[in-house]
C-alpha positions, 0 to 999 in steps of 0.5 A: 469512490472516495472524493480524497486524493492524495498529493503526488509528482509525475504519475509515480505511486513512490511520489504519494503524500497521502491524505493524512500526511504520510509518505514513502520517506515519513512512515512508509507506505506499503505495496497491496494488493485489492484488498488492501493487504500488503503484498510480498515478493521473494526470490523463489520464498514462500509468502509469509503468513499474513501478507498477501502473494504479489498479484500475478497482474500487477494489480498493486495499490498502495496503502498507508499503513497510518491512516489506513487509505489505498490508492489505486497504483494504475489510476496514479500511473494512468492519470497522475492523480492519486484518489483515494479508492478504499480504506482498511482498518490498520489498527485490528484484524489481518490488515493489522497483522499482516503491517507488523509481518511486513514491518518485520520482514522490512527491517531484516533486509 
């Protein structure tokens, strides 16, 4: 486990400033899956090539696409603190890739 904890209001995961500054508001932090991978949900759509199925558990997390940190949404909602769990590359490879999809999807909604 990681000795970094994000800043957060209330035990609510949309309250984050994670580690590196960023927030919901700023640059956005994206729903993951326990990979770190961004997770999507549609109305009866298939999921996207590159963006994880959203966990049939609701084993969510949250990653801040920036710096690449994950938080763990149940630790936050249980504790009302955020540490860091993991980090992930967001610069290369399918966590990367699957930040531009959701982006992408973002921005058309």
């Amino acid at each position: 486990m990681d000795s970094e904890t994000a800043e957060v209001i209330d035990h609510d995961v949309t309250t984050i400033t994670c580690v590196c500054g960023n927030t919901v508001s700023k640059d956005g932090l994206i729903q993951a899956n326990p990979q770190g991978v961004p997770v999507y949900i549609g109305d009866n759509t298939p999921v996207p090539a590159g963006l994880a199925e959203w966990p049939a558990d609701e084993d969510l997390y949250t990653l801040c696409p920036s710096c690449g940190r994950v938080y763990c949404d149940s630790v936050i909602e249980e504790t009302g603190t955020a540490p860091v769990a993991f980090r992930v590359d967001v610069t290369a490879g399918p966590i990367a890739e699957a930040i531009r999809v959701h982006w992408k999807l973002s921005t058309q909604e």
